[in-house]
C-alpha positions in Angstrom: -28.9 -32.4 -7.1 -27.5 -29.0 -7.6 -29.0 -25.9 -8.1 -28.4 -22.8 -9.4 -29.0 -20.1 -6.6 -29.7 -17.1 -9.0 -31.4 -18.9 -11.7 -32.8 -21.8 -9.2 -31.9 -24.2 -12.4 -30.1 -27.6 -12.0 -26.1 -27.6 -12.7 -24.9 -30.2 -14.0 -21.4 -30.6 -12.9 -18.2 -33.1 -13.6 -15.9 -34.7 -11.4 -12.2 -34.0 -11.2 -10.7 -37.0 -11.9 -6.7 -36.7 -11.0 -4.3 -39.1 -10.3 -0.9 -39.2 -8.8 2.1 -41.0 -10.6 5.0 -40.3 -8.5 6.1 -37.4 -6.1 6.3 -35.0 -8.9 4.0 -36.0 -11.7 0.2 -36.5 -11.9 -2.4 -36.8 -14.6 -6.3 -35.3 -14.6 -9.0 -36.4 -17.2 -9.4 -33.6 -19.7 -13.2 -34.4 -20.8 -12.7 -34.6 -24.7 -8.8 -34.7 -24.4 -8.1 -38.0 -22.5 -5.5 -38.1 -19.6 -3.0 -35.0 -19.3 0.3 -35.5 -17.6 0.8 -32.2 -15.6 3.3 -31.1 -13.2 2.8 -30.9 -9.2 4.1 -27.3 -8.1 3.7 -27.6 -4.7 4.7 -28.9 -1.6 7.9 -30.6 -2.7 8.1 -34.4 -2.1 4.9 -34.2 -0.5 2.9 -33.3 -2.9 -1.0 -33.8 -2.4 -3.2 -33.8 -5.3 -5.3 -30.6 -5.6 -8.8 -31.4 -3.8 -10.9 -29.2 -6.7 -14.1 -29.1 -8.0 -13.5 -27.0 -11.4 -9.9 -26.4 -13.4 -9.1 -24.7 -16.1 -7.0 -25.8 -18.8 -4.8 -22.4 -20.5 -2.0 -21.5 -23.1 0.3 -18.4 -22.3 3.4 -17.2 -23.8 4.0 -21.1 -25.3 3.2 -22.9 -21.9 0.4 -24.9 -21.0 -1.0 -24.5 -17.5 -3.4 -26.2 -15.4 -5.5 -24.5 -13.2 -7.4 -25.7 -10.1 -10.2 -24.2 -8.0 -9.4 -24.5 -4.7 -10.0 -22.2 -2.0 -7.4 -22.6 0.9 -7.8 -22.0 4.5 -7.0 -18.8 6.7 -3.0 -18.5 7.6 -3.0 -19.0 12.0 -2.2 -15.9 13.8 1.5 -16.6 16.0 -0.7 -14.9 19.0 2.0 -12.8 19.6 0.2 -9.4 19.6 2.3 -7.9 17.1 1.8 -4.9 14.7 3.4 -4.6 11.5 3.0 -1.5 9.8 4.5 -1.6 5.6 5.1 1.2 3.6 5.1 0.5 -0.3 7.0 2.8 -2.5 9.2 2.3 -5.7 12.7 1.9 -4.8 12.0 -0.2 -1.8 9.0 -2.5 -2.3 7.6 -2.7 1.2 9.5 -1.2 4.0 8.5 -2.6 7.5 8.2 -0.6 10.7 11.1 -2.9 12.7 13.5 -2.4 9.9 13.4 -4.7 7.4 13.0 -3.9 3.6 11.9 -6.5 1.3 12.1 -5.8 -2.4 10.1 -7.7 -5.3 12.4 -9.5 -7.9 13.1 -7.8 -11.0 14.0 -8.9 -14.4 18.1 -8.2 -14.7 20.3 -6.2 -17.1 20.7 -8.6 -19.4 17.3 -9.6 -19.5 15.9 -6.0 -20.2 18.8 -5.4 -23.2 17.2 -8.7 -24.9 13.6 -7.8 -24.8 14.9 -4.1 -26.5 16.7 -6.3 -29.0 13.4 -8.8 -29.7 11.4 -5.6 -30.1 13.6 -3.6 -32.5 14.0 -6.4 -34.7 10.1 -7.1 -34.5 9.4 -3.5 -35.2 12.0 -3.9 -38.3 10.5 -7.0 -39.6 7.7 -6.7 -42.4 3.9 -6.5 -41.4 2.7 -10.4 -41.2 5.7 -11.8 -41.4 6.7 -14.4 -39.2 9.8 -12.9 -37.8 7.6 -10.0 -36.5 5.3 -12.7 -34.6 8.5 -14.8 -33.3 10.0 -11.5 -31.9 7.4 -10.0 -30.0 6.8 -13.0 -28.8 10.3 -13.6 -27.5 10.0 -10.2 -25.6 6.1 -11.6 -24.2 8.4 -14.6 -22.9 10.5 -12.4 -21.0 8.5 -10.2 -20.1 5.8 -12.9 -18.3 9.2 -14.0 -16.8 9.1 -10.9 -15.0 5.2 -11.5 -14.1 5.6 -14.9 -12.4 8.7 -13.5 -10.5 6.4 -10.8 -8.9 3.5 -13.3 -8.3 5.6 -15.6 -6.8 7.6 -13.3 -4.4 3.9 -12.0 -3.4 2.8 -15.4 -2.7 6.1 -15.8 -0.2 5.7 -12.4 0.9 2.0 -12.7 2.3 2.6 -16.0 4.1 5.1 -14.8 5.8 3.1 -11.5 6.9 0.3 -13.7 8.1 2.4 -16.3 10.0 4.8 -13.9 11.7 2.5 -10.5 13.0 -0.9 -10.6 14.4 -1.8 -7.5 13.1 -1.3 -6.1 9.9 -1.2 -2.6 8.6 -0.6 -1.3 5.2 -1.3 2.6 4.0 -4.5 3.3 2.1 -3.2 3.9 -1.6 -5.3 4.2 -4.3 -3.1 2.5 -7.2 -5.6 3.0 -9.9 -5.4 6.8 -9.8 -2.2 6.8 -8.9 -1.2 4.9 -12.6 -3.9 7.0 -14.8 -1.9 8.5 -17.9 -0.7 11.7 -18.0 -1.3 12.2 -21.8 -4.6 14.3 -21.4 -6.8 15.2 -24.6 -6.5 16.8 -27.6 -7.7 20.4 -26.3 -6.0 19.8 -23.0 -2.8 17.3 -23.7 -0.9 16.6 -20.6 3.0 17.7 -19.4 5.8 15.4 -18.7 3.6 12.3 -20.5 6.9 10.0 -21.2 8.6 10.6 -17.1 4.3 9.5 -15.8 4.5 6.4 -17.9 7.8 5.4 -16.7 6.9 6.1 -13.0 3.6 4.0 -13.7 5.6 1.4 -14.9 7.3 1.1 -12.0 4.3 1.3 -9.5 3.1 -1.6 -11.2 6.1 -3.7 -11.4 5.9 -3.6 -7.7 3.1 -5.3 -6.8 1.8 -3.3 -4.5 -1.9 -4.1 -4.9 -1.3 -8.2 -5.1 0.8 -8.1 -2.0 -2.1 -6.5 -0.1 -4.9 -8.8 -1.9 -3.3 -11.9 -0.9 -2.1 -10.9 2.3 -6.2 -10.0 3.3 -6.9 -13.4 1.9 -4.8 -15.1 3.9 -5.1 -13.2 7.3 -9.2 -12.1 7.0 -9.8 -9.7 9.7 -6.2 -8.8 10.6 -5.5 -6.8 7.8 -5.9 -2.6 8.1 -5.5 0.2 5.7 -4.1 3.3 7.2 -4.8 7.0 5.4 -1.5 7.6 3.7 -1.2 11.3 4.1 1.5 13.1 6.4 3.3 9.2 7.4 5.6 10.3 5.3 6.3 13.3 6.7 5.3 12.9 10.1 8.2 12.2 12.5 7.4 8.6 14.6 9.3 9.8 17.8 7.2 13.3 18.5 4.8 13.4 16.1 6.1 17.1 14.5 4.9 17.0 10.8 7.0 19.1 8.6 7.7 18.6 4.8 11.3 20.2 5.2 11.8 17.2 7.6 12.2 14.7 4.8 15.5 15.3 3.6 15.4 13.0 0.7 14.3 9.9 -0.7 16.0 7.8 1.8 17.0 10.4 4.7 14.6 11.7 7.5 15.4 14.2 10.2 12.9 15.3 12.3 13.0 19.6 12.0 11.5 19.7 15.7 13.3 17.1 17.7 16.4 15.8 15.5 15.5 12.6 15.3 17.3 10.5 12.4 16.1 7.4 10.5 15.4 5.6 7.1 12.4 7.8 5.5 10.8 4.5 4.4 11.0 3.1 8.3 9.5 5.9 9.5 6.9 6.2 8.0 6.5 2.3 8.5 6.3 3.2 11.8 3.7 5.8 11.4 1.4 3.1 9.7 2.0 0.4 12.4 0.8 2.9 15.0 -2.4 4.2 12.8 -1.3 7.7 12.3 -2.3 8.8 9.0 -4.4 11.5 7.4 -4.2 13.9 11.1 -2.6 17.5 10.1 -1.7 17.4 13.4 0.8 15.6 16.0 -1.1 13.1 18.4 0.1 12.2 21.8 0.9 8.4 20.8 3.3 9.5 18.0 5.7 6.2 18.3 4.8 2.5 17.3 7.3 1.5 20.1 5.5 3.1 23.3 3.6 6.5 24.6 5.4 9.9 23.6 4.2 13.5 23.9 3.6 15.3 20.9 4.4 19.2 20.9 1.4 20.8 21.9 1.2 23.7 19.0 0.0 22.9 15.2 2.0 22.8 12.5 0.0 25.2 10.2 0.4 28.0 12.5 3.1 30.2 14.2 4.4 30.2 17.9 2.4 33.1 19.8 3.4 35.6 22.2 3.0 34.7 26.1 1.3 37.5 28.3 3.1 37.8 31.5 2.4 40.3 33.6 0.9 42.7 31.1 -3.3 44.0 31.4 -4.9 42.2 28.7 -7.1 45.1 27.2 -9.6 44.8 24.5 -11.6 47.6 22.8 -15.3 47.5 21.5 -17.6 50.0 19.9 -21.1 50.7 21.9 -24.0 51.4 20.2 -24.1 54.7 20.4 -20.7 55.0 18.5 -18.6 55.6 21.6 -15.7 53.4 22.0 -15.4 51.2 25.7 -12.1 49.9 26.7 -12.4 46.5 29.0 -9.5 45.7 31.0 -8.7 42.8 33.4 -5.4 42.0 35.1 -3.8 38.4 34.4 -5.3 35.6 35.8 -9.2 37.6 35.4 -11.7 37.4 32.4 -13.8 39.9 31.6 -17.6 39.5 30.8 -19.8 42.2 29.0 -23.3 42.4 30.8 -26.3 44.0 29.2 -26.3 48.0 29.4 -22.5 49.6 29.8 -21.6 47.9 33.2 -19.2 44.7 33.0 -17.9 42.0 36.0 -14.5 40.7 36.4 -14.1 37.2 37.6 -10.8 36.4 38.7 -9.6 32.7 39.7 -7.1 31.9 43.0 
């Protein structure tokens, strides 16, 4: 017997009943439907039937789908000890810290000009009317053509995250505010409302947050989010961070040191080391090894050296007469109580 564990009450559950008919085809008994041929999508001529509990029977965009429960187990780490930092952006879907790009499948040319077409003619069409229905949904057709592209790409792209690196990074983005509307209210409307939506479209055409769900799923423990400020504009060899050091979208030259690379690659490499969110250059700047970082922050100018010049410093007494303090270079200068002062000097 089952029970419930919030309600403590008995569940009464079915069996999944499935069969296999050949390497492609099975059936499962739909309880007040009978047997349903569906088809196996996995595994290729080795298909195993899906060891479930539950499924879930659906209709989308004129396809029936069947649905099973089942919760798979963790992707093995290679043991490698590698670290893979990604950085996720718009033109390049996920940029990795050894080089590679990897972009998520988008609908083509053609494909975009019909789902215009299907939705001018369905915005033509008169209100109920059944060519109004039959074009929009043409352009839903398309559209979750798109959707099961990205899923599936996501699907290929977190396996082969968790089988190849050891240790995966990706930078902390917050994707929900980043894809909030722009519109504003009616006392305060917003600025540039049509250039937001179109960037929000393409955020979410990415996948940015699927590719990190599944990838957690699949490798539980080695999977890390990095603060995403300054890896962008921090430069992976030394460490200097300096907006004027990203040339462009694509182009990165380091304003302290001169080193060049793909903007998207460095700050891959900024993620797989865990540099993000410091103002300020750290002595393990590169993924690759140990480099030292310019001692002097960014937010601040280059001061003047004292060589061979008194350092003097003048205070006011309480009396209102002014006392001058001197000590030659290499000595500090310590106030005692009353007017006299000692000067320590070191070897």
């Amino acid at each position: 017997m089952k029970l419930n564990a919030r309600t403590g009450r008995q569940v009464m559950g079915r069996s999944v009943v499935v069969r296999k008919l050949n390497r492609r085809w099975a059936q499962v008994k739909v309880p007040g439907c009978g047997w349903v041929r569906f088809r196996l999508s996995a595994g290729g001529k080795g298909a195993k039937l899906p060891d479930a509990k539950t499924f879930r029977v659906t209709f989308r965009n004129g396809q029936w789908h069947a649905a099973f429960a089942v919760v798979p187990g963790p992707v093995p780490a290679p043991g490698t000890g590698e670290i893979i930092g990604i950085d996720r952006g718009v033109t390049i879907t996920a940029a990795l810290s050894d080089g590679r790009k990897l972009n998520c499948p988008q609908l083509t040319t053609r494909e975009r000009a019909q789902i215009r077409k299907h939705q001018r003619r369905a915005a033509r069409a008169p209100k109920g009317s059944e060519r109004k229905a039959a074009g929009y949904a043409k352009a839903a057709k398309l559209k979750a053509r798109e959707a099961n592209r990205r899923k599936d790409w996501c699907e290929k792209t977190s396996t082969l995250l968790a089988r190849t690196y050891d240790l995966i990074r990706f930078e902390k983005l917050n994707i929900r505010n980043m894809t909030r509307s722009a519109k504003g209210t009616v006392e305060r409307p917003g600025r540039n409302v049509a250039q937001k939506a179109g960037l929000n479209r393409g955020i979410l055409a990415q996948g940015w947050g699927l590719l990190r769900q599944r990838t957690g799923h699949k490798a539980p423990g080695r999977v890390e989010d990095v603060p995403a400020p300054y890896t962008s504009l921090r430069c992976s060899a030394c460490g200097w961070i300096d907006k004027n050091s990203r040339k462009s979208q694509a182009e990165f030259v380091c304003s302290s040191c001169g080193f060049t690379c793909n903007a998207d690659t460095n700050a891959a490499s900024n993620v797989a080391a865990g540099q993000g969110g410091i103002p300020r250059p750290r002595r393990t700047a590169g993924a690759g090894g140990v480099t030292t970082a310019t001692s002097r922050a960014n937010a601040r100018e280059p001061q003047p050296t004292w060589v061979g010049i008194p350092l003097f410093s003048e205070k006011e007494d309480v009396k209102g007469q002014r006392r001058v303090n001197w000590a030659p270079v290499g000595c500090t200068a310590s106030a005692r109580t009353g007017s006299a002062s000692s000067v320590s000097c070191s070897p």
